[in-house]
Residue, then its C-alpha position, 0 to 999 in steps of 0.5 A: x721944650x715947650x708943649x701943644x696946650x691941647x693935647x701936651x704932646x711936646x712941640x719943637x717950637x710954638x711959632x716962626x718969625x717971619x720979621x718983627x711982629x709977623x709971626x705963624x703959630x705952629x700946628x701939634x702934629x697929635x692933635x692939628x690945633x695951634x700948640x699954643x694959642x695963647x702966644x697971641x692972646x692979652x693978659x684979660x684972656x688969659x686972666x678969663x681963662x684962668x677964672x674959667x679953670x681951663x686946663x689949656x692955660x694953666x699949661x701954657x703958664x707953666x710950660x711956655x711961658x718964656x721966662x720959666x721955659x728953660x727952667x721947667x715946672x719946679x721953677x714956676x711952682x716954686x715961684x707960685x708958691x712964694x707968691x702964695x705964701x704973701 
């Protein structure tokens, strides 16, 4: 289940799609803020975000990320680790 970046609090979905590319960024209903702003933002602003040790996108790599969200965060440690250990 994904997570608001925020606050943590679990959120049903992250966004609706309306159709191809028009999509709406869900509010948490804890906090009021977009549970994950970072759906919408480039790889750069990620990257930035990262250099900038802001919690809010570690989170949003590790639990809504779509290739590791049904996987959960053993599977992305597990991956860090491995790419880590190069």
């Amino acid at each position: 289940m994904p997570i608001c970046v925020e606050c943590g609090a679990p959120v049903t979905n992250l966004y609706t799609e309306y159709s191809k590319g028009n999509i709406h960024l869900t509010h948490c209903e804890k906090c009021k803020k977009f549970a994950d702003k970072y759906i919408e933002h480039d790889f750069v602003i990620i990257f930035i975000d990262m250099l900038l040790h802001k919690p809010q996108v570690y989170r949003h790599l590790l639990f809504n990320r779509l290739e590791y969200r049904d996987y959960g965060v053993a599977k992305c440690i597990e991956a860090w680790n491995i790419v880590n250990t190069f």
